[in-house]
Structures are given as C-alpha cells and as structure tokens.
C-alpha positions as CSV (number, residue, x, y, z in Angstrom):
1,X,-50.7,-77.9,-67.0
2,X,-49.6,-75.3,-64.5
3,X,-50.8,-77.4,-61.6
4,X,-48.7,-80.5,-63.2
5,X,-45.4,-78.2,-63.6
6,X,-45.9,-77.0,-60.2
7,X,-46.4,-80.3,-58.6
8,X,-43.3,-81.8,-60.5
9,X,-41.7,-78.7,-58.9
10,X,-42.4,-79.2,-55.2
11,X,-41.3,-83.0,-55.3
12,X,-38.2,-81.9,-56.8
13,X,-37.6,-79.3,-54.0
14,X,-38.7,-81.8,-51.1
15,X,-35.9,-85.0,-52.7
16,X,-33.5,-82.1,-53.0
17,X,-33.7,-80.3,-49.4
18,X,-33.4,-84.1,-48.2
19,X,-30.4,-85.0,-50.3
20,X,-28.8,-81.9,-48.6
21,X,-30.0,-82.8,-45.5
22,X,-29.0,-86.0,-45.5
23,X,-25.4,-85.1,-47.1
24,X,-25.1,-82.3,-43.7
25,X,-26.1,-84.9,-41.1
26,X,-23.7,-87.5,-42.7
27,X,-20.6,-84.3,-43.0
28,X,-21.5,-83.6,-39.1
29,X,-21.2,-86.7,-38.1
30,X,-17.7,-87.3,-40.0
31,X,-16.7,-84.0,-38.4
32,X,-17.6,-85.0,-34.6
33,X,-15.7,-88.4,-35.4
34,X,-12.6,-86.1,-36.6
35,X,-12.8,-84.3,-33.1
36,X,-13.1,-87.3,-31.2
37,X,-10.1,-88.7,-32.7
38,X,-7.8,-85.8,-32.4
39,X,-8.6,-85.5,-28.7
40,X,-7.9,-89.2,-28.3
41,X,-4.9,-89.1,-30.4
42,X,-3.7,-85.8,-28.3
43,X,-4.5,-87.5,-25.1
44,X,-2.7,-90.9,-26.5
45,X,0.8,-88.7,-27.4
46,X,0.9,-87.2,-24.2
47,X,0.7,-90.5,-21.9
48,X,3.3,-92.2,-24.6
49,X,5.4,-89.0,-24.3
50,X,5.6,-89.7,-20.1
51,X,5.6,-93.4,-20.2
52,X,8.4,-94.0,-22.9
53,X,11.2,-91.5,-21.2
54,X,10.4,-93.3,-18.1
55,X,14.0,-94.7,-16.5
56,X,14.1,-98.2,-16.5
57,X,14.0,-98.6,-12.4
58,X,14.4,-96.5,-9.8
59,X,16.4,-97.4,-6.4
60,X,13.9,-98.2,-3.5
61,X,14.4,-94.9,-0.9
62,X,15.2,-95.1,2.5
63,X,11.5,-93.6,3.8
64,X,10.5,-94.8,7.2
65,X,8.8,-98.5,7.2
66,X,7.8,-100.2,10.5
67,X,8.7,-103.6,9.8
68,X,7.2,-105.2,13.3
69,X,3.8,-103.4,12.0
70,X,2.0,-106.9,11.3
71,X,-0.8,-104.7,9.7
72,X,2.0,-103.9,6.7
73,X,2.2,-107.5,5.5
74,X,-0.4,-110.1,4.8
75,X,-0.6,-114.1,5.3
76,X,-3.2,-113.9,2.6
77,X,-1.3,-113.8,-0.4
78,X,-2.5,-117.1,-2.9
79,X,0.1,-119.8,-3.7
80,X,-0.9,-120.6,-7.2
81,X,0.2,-124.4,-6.5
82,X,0.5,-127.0,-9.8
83,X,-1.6,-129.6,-9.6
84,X,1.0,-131.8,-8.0
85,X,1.9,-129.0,-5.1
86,X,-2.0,-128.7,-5.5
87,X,-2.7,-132.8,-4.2
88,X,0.3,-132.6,-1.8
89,X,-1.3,-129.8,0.3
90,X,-4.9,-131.7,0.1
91,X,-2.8,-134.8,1.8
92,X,-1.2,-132.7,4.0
93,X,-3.3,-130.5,5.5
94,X,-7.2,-131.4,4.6
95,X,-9.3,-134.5,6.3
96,X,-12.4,-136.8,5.7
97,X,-15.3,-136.5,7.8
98,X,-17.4,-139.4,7.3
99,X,-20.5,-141.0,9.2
100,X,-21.8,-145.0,8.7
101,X,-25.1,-144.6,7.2
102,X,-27.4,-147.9,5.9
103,X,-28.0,-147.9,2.8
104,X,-25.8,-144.9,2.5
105,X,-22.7,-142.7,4.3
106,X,-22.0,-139.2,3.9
107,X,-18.5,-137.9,3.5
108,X,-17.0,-135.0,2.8
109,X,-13.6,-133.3,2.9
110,X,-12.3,-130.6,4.1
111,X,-11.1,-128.6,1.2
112,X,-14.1,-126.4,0.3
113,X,-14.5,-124.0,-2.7
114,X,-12.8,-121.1,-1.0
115,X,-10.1,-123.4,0.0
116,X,-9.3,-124.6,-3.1
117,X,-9.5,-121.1,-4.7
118,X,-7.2,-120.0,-2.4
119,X,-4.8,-122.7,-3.8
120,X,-4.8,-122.7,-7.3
121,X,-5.5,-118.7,-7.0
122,X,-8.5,-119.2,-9.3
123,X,-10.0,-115.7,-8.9
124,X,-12.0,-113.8,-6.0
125,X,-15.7,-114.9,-6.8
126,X,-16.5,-118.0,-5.5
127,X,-19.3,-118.8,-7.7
128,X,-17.1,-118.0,-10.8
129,X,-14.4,-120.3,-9.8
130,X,-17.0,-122.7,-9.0
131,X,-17.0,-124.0,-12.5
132,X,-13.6,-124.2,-13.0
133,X,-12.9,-125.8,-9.3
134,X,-10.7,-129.2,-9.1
135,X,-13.8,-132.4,-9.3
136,X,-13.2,-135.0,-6.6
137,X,-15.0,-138.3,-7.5
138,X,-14.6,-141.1,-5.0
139,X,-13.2,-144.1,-6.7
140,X,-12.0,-146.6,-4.2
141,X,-13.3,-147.3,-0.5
142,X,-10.6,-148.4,2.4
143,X,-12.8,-150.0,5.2
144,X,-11.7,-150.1,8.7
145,X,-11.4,-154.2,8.7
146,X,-8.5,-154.0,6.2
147,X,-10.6,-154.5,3.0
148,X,-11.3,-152.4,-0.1
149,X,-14.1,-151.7,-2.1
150,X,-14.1,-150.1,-5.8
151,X,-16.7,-146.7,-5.3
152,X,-19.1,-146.5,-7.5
153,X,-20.0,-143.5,-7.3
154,X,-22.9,-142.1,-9.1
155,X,-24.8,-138.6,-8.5
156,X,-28.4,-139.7,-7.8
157,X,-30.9,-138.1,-10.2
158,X,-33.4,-136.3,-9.0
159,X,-31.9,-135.2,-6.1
160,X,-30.7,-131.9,-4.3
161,X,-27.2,-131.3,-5.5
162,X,-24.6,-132.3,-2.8
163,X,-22.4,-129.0,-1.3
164,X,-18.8,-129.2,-3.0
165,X,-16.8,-132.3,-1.8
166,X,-20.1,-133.8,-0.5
167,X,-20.8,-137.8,-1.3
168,X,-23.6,-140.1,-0.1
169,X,-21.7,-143.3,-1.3
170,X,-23.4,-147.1,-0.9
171,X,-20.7,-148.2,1.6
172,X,-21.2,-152.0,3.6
173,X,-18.6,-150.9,6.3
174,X,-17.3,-148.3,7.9
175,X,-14.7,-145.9,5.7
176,X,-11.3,-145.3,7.2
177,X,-10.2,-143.2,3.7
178,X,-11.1,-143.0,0.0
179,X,-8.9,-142.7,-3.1
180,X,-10.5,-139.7,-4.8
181,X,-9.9,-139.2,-9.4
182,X,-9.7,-135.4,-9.2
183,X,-10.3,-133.8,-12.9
184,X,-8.7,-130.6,-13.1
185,X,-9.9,-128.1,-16.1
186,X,-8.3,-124.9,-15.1
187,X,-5.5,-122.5,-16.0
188,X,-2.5,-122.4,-14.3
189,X,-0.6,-119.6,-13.5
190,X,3.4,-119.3,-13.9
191,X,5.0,-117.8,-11.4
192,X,7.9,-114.9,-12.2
193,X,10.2,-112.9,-9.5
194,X,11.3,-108.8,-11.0
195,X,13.4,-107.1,-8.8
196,X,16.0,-104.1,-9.1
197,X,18.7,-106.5,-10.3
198,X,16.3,-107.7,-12.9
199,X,13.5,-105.9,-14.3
200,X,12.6,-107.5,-17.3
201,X,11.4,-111.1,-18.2
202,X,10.1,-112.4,-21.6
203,X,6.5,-114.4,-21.7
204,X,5.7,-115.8,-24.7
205,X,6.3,-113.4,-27.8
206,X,6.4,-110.2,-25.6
207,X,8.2,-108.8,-22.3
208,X,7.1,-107.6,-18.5
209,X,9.4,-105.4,-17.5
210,X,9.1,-102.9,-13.9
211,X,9.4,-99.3,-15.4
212,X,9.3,-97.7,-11.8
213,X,10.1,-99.1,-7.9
214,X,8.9,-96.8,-5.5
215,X,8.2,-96.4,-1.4
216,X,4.1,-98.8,-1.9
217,X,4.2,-98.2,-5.7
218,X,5.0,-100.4,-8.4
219,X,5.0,-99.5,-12.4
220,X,4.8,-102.0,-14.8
221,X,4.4,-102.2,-18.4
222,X,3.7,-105.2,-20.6
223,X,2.0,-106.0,-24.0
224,X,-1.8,-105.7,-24.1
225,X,-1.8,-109.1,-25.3
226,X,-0.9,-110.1,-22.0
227,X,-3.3,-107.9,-19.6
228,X,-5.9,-110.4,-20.0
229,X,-3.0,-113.4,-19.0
230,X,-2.1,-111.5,-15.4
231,X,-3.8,-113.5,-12.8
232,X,-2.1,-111.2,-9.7
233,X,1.0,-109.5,-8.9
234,X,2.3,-109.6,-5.1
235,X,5.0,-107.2,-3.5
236,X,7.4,-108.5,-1.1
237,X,9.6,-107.2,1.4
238,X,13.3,-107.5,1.8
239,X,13.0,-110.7,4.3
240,X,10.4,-112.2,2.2
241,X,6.8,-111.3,3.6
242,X,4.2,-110.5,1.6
243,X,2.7,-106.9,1.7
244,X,-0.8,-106.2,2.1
245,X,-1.9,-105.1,-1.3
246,X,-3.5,-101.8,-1.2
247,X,-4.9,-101.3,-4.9
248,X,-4.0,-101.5,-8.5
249,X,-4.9,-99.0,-11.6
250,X,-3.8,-99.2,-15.5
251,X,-4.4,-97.7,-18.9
252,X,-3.1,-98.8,-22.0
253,X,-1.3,-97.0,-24.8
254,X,-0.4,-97.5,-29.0
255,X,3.0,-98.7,-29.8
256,X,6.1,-96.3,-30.9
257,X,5.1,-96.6,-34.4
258,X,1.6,-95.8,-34.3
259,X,2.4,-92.8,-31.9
260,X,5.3,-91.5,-34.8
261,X,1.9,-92.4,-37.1
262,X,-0.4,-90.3,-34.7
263,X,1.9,-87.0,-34.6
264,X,1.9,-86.9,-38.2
265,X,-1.4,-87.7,-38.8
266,X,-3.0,-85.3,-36.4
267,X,-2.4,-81.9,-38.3
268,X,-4.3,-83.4,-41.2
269,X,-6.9,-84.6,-39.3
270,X,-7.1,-80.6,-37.4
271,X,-6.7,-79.2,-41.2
272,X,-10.1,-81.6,-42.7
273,X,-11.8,-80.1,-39.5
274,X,-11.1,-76.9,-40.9
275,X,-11.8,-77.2,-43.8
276,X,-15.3,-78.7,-43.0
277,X,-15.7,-75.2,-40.9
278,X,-14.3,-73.0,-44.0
279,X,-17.3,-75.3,-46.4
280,X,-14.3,-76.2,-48.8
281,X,-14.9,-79.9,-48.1
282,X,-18.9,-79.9,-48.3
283,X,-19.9,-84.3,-47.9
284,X,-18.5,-86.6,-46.0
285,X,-17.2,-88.6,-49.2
286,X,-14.6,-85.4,-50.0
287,X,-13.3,-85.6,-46.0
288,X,-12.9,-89.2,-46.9
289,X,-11.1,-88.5,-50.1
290,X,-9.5,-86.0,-48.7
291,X,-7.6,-87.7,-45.6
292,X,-6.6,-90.5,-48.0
293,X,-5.0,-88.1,-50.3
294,X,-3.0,-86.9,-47.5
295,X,-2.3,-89.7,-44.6
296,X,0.8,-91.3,-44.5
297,X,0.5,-94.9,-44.4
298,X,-0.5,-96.0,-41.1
299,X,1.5,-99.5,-39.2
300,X,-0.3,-102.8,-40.2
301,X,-0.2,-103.6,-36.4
302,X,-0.6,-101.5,-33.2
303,X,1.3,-103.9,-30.4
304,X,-0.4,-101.8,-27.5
305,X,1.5,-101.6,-24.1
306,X,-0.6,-102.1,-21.1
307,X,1.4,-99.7,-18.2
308,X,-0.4,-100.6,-14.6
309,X,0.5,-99.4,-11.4
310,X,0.2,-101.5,-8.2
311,X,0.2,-100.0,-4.6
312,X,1.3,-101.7,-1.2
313,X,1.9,-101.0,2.6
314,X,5.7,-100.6,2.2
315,X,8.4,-100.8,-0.2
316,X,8.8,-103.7,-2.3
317,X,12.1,-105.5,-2.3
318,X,10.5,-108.1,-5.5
319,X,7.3,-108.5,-7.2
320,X,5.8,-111.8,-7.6
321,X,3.8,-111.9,-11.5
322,X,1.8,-114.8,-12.3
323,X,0.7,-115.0,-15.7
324,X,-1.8,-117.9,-17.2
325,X,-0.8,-120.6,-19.3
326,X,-2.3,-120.4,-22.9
327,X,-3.8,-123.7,-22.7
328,X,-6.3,-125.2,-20.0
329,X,-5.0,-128.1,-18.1
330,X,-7.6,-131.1,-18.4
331,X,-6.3,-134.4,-16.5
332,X,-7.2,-136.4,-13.5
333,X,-4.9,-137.6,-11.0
334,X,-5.2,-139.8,-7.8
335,X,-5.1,-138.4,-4.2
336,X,-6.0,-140.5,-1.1
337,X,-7.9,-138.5,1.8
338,X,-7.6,-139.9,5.4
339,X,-9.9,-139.5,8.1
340,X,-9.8,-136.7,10.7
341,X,-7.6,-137.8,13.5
342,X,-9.9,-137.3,15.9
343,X,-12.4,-139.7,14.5
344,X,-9.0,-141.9,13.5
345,X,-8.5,-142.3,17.2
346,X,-11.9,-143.2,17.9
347,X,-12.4,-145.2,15.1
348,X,-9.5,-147.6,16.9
349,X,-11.9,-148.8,19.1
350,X,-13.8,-150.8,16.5
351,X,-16.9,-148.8,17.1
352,X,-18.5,-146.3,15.0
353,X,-21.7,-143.8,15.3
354,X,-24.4,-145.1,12.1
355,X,-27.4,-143.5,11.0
356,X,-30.3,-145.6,9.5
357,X,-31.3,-143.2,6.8
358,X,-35.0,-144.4,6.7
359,X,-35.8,-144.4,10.3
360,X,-33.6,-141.2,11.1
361,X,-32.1,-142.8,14.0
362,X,-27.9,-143.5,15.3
363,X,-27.0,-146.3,16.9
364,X,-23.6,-148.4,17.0
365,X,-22.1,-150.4,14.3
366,X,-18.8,-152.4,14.6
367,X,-15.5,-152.6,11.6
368,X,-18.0,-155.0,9.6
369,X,-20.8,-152.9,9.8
370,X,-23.1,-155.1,12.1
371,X,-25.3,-153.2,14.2
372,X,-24.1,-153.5,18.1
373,X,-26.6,-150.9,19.4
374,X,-30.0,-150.6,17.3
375,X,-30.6,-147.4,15.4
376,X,-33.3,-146.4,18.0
377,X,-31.6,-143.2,19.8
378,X,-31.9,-139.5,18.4
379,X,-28.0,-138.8,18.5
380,X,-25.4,-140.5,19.8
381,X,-21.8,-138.8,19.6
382,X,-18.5,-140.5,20.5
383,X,-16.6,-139.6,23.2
384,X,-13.3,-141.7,22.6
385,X,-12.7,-144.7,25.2
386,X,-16.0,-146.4,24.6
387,X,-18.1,-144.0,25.9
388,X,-20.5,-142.4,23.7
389,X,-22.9,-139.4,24.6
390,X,-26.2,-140.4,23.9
391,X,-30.1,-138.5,23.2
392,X,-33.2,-139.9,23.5
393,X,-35.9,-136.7,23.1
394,X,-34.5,-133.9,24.5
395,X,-32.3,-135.0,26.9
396,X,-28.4,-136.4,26.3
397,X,-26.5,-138.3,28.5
398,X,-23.2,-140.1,29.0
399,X,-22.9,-143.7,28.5
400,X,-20.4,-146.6,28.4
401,X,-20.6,-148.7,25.7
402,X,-21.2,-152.7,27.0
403,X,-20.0,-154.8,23.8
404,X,-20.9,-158.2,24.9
405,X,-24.4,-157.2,25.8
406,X,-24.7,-154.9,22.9
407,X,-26.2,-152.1,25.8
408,X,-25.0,-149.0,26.9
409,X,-24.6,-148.6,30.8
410,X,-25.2,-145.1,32.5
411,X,-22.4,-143.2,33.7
412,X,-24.1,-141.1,35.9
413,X,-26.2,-141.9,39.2
C-alpha cells in the first residue's frame, strides 16, 4: 500500500513539474515576443516621426556639376516602349539575315533577348525576361521573284531549340523579308514625369509623391501596395539627359493611424513585460487576457508607405517613374522584317549564296531557287558585283561569277 501511495505520488509530481514547465516555456516565449514588438514598434515611431515632418520638396542647390562630364549622364537608360513604339523600332532599326538552304533556310533577326529587354525594360536578368520576351513566328514569306508564300512554320520535334529569333523555315526561293505574328504576354510599364513644380501624381487608388530633391539624391514615398508595381525610376538633368544611376535603398513604414495606435499601445505592452518580471501575470493566457483588457482598438487596415531613396551623378531637374500595368498584355500583332541592306544590295543581282543541308556544301542559286553553281564548294561568300569569294579545303579565292556557263572564272593569275 505504501509503495502504491508513493508511486501515485511521483507521477503526480513528474505531470505537475511538466505542466509548470510547459506553462514557463510558453510565458517566455510570449515575453521575448513582447520585446520584440516594442523594439520594432520604437524603431517604427521614430522613422514615421522623420519621414512624416518631411517638407514636401526641397529646391535643387547650386553645388558644382560638370555638365560636359559625359561620365555624369548615361545613354543607357530603357525606353519602356508600347507594343506599337515596340514594332516601330524593330522596323526601324533591326534586319533579317537569311541564307538559301535546300530543304531548309535559316533566318534570324536582329533583335536578340537583350535587345528586346532593353526595349520593353523587362528587367536586368536575361534569362528571367526570357519567358516573358515578345514571340516572333514567321507567318508569310516574300521571295525575291515578286511572289509570296504563307510560312508554315512549325518547331521541329526532337530537335535542339533554335537561339531567340532563330527559324529553319521550308522555303523554295530565296527570302527577301517575312511578315512575322509577334505574341506579346508582358507587362507594360506607364510612364510618369515629378518634378519641383509637381511632386505628386495619383496611380491607381494611391499617390507617388517626391518628399525630398537634393544635389544626386532623390526621396520618394508611395503606398506599399505599389513597391512591387515600380519597374525603374530615372533622373534627368535640366536639358534632358539621363543621369547615370548610382544606387537605390528603401524601407517601409505603418500608416498615421497605426503609428497614433503604436504610441498608445506601447506602454501597455512595456507594463505586461513588467509585470511578467514582477510574477503578477504567471501564463501566457493572463498576458493574453491581459493586453486585451487594456489595448485600444487597433485600425482594421495598415496602408504602409514604402519611402525609397534613389542616388545619381548630379542633380535631378525630373524623375522619370514607370509603374506596371495591373493586367498582362496578351495579343499578337503583325511586323514585317527586311533584309539587311548589305545582303539587299547583293541580293539585286539575282544571285544568292545556298547551302545543301545534307551534303554540307554552298553553291549558287538564282530568284527561283535553281541551282547556277552546284553545292560542291566549302564556302562561298558574296562579294557584291558578281563576284563571290569562294573555298575549296583550306584555301579561298576570288572568283567572278559566269551565269551563262553556270562557272565561276578566277580573278587572280
């Protein structure tokens, strides 16, 4: 009976010591949270404290700037085109390269990833743009004789993937340009000026307005809502150029409300503390009851203000902010790419460098795409004026092309 009452005794002892346990680790951990909140909270005030008495702008000084300095302003900055501005810069500026193949040509254009990035300013990494980058597909062929063919394009299966804006296409004749369908499935970006004379614009439900405008430094404040939204913001100087961009930090901080919540909040959160300390509130159920007891009632929403700082080479006469679209642009338009003008002028001639794909040899192939010079040659590379520089082996060497022959002729003895 003794050993019964004893053993009864001990279990109790051992449930009890790890109740108590239990109930410390649980009142420690409530107290470290407690801690960790005022010094957040404190930490919170004081940056709302500095950032809401900041004046609204202040006048750019009259600090030394070397304006001929080219190293002070950048050519870099990204253009953010629309899709429209977006296709008028492909036909202005970018070309097809394109060599005769039997049974296939390659082509390709121009405009590479980077290119293209650059354009639609779809972020630094390549590869991470990559998936959102602008899809050419080759939908109709213009041949050199004057005809057109529809495409057909179709990436072959079980093949290496093509480089971006590379095609093998099934062409009979020699391609002069291609009307490409370009599927675009990106963001775009909208473009707003802040200056001195105005230093507030509304996006959406909230506002970006330039808190501070000094020599290379730039404060900005905006909803936290919109942080994610801010593709890039670029300085400018007083006649326009950009300015090299020389780094950016932020932080974000509560609204008004829940900062007038957090200054009366805080000495009841520093009083619980105590009273953990002083063992008058003994489980983490009575801090709980406790606080509740004593908070006032906190704002249903905490509209947090993102305040970033952006640095450049001199002082900035306007910021540029581009902020995304909320919704994804998904549509296809039409764009016609031309062949390189080099090639163009060749091309003139009616003769055209071809590859036979099985054999792996060039020869010469008229606007129809009959063979005037058999694919027997290692390379052959026009030269404009019907002379072409030709390889057999090693060894290259000039030659004039003799049409009516179908030969080339030596140009040297």
């Amino acid at each position: 009976m003794t050993k019964s009452i004893s053993l009864i005794t001990l279990v109790f002892c051992i449930f009890l010591s790890y109740g108590c346990s239990k109930n410390r680790s649980e009142l420690e951990q409530a107290k470290d949270d407690l801690e960790d909140f005022v010094a957040k909270s404190e930490n919170m005030i004081e940056l709302a404290d500095l950032e809401f008495n900041v004046k609204p702008v202040q006048i750019n000084s009259n600090k030394a700037f070397d304006e001929k300095d080219w190293n002070n302003f950048t050519d870099q900055q990204r253009k953010y085109l629309s899709i429209d501005g977006f296709l008028a810069k492909v036909n202005e500026d970018f070309f097809l390269a394109t060599e005769f193949g039997k049974p296939k040509s390659s082509v390709s254009i121009s405009l590479n990833i980077l290119d293209a990035n650059e354009l639609l300013g779809l972020g630094d990494d390549a590869e991470e743009a990559s998936v959102v980058m602008p899809q050419f597909k080759p939908s109709l062929l213009h041949f050199w004789d004057g005809t057109s063919a529809e495409a057909n394009y179709k990436v072959a299966k079980n093949t290496e993937e093509l480089e971006y804006n590379h095609f093998l296409i099934a062409a009979s004749k020699p391609i002069r340009s291609i009307d490409f369908d370009v599927q675009f499935k990106h963001y775009i970006s909208t473009a707003y000026r802040l200056d001195d004379a105005n230093p507030k614009i509304k996006v959406g439900d909230g506002y970006i307005e330039m808190k501070s405008n000094a020599d290379g430094e730039v404060k900005l404040n905006y909803p936290k809502s919109l942080s994610e939204k801010l593709s890039e913001v670029q300085g400018f100087y007083k006649d326009g150029r950009a300015l090299r961009k020389l780094g950016s930090s932020s932080y974000s901080i509560s609204s008004a409300a829940t900062i007038a919540w957090l200054k009366k909040a805080l000495p009841i959160y520093e009083e619980a503390i105590s009273l953990i300390d002083e063992q008058k509130l003994k489980t983490a159920q009575e801090v709980e009851a406790h606080l509740k007891s004593k908070l006032p009632l906190k704002p249903t929403q905490d509209a947090q203000m993102e305040f970033a700082k952006y640095y450049f080479s001199g002082p900035v006469n306007h910021l540029m902010v581009y902020v995304k679209n909320d919704k994804p642009q998904n549509v296809t338009k039409k764009v016609n790419v031309k062949l390189l003008k080099e090639m163009d002028a060749i091309g003139k001639e009616g003769y055209f460098v071809a590859v036979d794909s099985k054999k792996g040899l060039k020869g010469v192939v008229d606007v129809k795409g009959n063979w005037v010079i058999n694919p027997i040659y290692d390379e052959i590379r026009a030269m404009g004026d019907e002379k072409f520089d030709v390889r057999e082996g090693r060894i290259g060497t000039p030659r004039k092309l003799d049409v009516k022959n179908k030969k080339f002729i030596n140009l040297l003895p």
